[in-house]
C-alpha positions as CSV (number, residue, x, y, z in Angstrom):
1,X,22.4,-7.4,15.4
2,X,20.6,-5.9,12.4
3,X,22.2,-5.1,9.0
4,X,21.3,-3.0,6.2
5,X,21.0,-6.8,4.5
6,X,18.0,-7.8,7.3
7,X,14.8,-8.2,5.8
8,X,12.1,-6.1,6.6
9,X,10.6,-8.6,8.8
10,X,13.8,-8.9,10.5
11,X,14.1,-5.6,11.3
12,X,10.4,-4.9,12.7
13,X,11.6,-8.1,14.9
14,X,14.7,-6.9,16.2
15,X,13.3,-3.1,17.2
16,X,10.1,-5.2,19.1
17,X,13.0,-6.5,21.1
18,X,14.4,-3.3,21.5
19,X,17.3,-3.0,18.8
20,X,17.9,1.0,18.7
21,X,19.0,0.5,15.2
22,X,16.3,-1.6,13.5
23,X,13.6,0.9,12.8
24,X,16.1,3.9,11.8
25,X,17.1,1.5,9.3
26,X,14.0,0.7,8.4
27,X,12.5,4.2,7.9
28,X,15.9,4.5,5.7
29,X,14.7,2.1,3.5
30,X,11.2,2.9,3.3
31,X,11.4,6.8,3.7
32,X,11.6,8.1,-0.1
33,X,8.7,5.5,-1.3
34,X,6.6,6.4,1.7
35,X,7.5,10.5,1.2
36,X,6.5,10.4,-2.4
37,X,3.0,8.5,-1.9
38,X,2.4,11.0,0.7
39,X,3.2,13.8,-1.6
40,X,0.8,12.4,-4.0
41,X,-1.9,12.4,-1.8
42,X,-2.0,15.4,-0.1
43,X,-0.4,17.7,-3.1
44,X,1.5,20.2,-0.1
45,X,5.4,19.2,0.8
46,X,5.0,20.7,3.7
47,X,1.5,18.7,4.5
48,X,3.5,15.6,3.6
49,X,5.9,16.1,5.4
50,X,3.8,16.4,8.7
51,X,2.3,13.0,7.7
52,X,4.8,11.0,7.1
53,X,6.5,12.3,10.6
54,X,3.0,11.5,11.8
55,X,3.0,8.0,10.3
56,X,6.4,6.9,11.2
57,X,5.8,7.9,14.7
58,X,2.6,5.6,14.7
59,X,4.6,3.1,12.7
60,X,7.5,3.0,15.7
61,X,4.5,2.9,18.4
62,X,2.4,0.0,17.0
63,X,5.5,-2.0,15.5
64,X,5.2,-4.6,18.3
65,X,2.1,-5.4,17.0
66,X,2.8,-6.1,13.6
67,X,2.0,-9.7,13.1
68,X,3.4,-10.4,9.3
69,X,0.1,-11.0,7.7
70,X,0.7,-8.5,5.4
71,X,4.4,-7.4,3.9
72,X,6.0,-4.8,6.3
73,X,5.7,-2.2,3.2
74,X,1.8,-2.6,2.8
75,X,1.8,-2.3,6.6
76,X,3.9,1.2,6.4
77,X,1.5,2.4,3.5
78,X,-1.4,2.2,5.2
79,X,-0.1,3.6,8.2
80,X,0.8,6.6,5.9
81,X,-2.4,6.6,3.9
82,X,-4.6,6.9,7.1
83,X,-2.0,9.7,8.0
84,X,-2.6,11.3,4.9
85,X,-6.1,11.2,4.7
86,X,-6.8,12.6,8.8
87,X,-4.6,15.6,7.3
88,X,-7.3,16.0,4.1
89,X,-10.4,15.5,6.7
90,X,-8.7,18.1,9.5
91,X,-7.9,20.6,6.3
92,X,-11.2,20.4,4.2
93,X,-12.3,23.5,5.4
94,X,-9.2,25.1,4.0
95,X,-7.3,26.0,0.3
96,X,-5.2,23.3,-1.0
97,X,-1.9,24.7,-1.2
98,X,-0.7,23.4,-5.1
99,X,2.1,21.7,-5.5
100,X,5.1,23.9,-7.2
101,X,6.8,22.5,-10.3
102,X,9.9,22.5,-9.1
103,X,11.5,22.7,-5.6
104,X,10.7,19.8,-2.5
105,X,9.3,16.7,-4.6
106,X,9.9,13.3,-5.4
107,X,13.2,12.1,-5.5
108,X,14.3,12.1,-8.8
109,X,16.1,9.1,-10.3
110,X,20.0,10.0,-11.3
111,X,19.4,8.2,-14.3
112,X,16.0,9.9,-15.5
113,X,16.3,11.7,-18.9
114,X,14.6,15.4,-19.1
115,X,11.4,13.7,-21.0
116,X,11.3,10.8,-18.8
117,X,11.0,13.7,-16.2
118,X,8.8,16.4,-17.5
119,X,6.4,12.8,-18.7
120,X,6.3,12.4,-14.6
121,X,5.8,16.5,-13.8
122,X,2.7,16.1,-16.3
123,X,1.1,13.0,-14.9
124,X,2.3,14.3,-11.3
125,X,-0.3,17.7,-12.4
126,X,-3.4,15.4,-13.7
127,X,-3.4,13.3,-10.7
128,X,-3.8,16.6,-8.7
129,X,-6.3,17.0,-10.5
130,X,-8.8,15.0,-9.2
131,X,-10.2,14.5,-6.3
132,X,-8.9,12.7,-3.2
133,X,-11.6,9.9,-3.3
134,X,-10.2,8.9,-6.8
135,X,-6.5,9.8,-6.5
136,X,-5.7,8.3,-3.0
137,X,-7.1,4.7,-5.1
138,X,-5.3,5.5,-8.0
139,X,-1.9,6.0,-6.7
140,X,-2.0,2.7,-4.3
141,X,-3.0,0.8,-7.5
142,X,-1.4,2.3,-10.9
143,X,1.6,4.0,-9.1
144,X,2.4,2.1,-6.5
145,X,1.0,-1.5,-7.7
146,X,-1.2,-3.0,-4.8
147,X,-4.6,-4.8,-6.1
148,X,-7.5,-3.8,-5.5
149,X,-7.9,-5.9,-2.4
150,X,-5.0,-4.5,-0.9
151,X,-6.4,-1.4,-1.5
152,X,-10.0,-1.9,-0.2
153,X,-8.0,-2.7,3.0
154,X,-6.0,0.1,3.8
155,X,-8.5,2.4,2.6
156,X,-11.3,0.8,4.9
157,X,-14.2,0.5,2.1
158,X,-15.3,-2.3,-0.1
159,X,-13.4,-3.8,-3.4
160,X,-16.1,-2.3,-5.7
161,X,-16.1,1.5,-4.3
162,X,-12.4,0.6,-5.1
163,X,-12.6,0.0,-8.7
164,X,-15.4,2.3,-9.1
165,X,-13.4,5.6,-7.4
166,X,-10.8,4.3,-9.8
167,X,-13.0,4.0,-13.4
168,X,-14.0,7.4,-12.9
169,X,-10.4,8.9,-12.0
170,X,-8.8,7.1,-14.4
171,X,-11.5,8.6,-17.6
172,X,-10.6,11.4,-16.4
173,X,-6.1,10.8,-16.6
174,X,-7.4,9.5,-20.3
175,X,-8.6,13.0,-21.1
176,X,-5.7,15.0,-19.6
177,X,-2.9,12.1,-20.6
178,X,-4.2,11.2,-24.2
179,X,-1.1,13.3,-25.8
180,X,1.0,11.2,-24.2
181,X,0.3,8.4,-26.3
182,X,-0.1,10.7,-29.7
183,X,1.8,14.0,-28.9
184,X,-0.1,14.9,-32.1
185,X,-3.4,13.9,-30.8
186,X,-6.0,15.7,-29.3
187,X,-5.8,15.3,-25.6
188,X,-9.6,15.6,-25.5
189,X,-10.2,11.7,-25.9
190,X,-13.5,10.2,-25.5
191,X,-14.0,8.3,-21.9
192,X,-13.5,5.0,-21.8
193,X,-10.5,3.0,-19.4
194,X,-6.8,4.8,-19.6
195,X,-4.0,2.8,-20.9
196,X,-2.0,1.7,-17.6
197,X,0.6,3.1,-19.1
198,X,0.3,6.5,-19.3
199,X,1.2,6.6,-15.6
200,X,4.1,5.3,-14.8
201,X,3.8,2.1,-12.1
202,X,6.4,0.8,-9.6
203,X,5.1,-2.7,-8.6
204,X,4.8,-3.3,-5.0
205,X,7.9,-5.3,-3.4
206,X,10.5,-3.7,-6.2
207,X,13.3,-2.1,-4.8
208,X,13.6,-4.7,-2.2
């Protein structure tokens, strides 16, 4: 019998042997981390929603498969990255739809302060800002913490397009984000490699 204190592990176990429980309790664990990496990726609530439906779906199909090499959360990432980014192939002939400064987003911590919130709206904007090549690296390692490896492996392409998609996107946050480090500074910085923290990161396995 599963329990809201089964490991992950457990619980991709227990639905393979047909627990009706295990994997609703999984996606309850999972659901708001996976919702907002989706959101980052494809900038449209209503496109993020599709793929996360999408990847949970794929998730519940292929779970008998999993075979622990990997932790169950890198597993559900990728699952939801590849979502994400058949969306961006299927829409590139059509507008991005920009994601609204307030309404559906991430959810926000209880205990966030109004800075500690607008800080995230304004990094939230300069990732959209660049392109899905960079961002979609970006966010699986100076968001959400995997390395570069990791990376390279849900993303299907080699360690060094890795760190290169994410040198250029990251000159790029430096420009946009410099104020954040001197709100009397000009945010026109030279390029050269962002401070890490300037976006704000949530090392892989927290929350656990």
């Amino acid at each position: 019998m599963t329990t809201a204190a089964s490991s992950d592990a457990d619980l991709i176990a227990a639905h393979a042997a047909g627990d009706p429980r295990a994997f609703g309790e999984l996606v309850r664990r999972h659901r708001d981390r996976m919702w907002a990496v989706a959101l980052r990726t494809l900038r449209d609530p209503e496109e993020a929603s599709d793929a996360l439906q999408e990847a949970f779906i794929s998730a519940f199909r292929a779970a008998s498969s999993f075979r622990a090499e990997s932790q169950v959360t890198t597993w559900l990432h990728r699952i939801v990255v590849n979502a994400c980014l058949d969306r961006v192939r299927r829409r590139q002939a059509r507008p991005t739809v920009p994601l609204p400064e307030t309404g559906p987003g991430e959810p926000a911590a209880p205990r966030d302060s109004m800075s500690e919130r607008e800080t995230r709206l304004v990094v939230q904007k300069a990732l959209h800002q660049l392109s899905e090549d960079q961002r979609v690296p970006i966010v699986l390692v100076d968001v959400e913490g995997y390395s570069v490896a990791e990376t390279a492996k849900m993303l299907g392409i080699a360690e060094g397009t890795v760190k290169s998609r994410c040198a250029r996107g990251r000159a790029k946050l430096a420009k946009v984000l410099g104020h954040l480090r001197n709100p009397d500074a000009d945010a026109n910085v030279p390029d050269g490699a962002v401070d890490r923290r300037d976006v704000p990161v949530r090392r892989h396995g927290e929350g656990r």
